[in-house]
C-alpha positions in Angstrom: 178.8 126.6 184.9 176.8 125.1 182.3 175.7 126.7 178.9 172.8 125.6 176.5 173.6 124.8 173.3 172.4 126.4 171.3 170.5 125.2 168.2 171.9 126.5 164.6 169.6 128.7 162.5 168.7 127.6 158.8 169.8 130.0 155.7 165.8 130.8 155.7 165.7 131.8 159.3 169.1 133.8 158.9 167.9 135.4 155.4 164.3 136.5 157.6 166.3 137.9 160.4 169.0 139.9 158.0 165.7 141.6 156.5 164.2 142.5 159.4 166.8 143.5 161.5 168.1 145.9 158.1 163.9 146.9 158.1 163.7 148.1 161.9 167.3 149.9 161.4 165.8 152.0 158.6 162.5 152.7 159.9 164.2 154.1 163.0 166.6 156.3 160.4 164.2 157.4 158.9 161.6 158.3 162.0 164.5 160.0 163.6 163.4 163.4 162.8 159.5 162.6 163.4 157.6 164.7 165.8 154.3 163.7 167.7 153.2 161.8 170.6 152.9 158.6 169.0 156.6 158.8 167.8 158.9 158.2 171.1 156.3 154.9 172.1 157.3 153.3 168.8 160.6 154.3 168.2 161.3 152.6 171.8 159.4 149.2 170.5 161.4 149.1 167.7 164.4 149.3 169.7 163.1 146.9 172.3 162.8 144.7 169.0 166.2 144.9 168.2 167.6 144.4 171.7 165.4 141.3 172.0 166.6 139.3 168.1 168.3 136.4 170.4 165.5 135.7 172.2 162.9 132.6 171.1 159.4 134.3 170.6 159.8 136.4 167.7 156.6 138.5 166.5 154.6 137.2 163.4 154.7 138.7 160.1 151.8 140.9 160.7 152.9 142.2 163.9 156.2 143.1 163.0 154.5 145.6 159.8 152.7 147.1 162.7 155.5 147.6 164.4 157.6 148.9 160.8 155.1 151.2 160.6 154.4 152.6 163.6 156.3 155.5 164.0 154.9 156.8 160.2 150.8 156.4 161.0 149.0 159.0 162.0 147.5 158.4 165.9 143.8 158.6 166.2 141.7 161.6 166.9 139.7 161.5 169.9 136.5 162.7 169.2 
């Protein structure tokens, strides 16, 4: 059986991962005790997140603050 090399990350690319693996660990301690419909949904992308770090396509920037913040926004009203 054959493996892939694989390709070493740079400091930078380790640094950016550190920070947002420590981000989506707290923003899941600190939804924990949240309550709402909107809650479960983005607790379990967060964790999807962290499951998924060692795979290639990695959100942007942008999406991954959606996804910090998730849990802590208020869901729309339907009107």
């Amino acid at each position: 059986m054959l493996t892939v090399a694989r390709t070493p990350h740079s400091a930078e690319e380790r640094a950016v991962r550190k920070s947002r693996v420590e981000a989506a660990k707290t923003a899941l301690r600190d939804s924990s005790k949240l309550s709402g419909p909107h809650v479960p949904p983005a607790r379990a992308a967060l964790k999807d997140y962290l499951r998924r770090l060692n795979e290639p396509s990695q959100p942007s920037d942008a999406s991954f603050q959606v996804l910090l913040g998730a849990p802590f926004a208020e869901p729309r009203r339907r009107p």
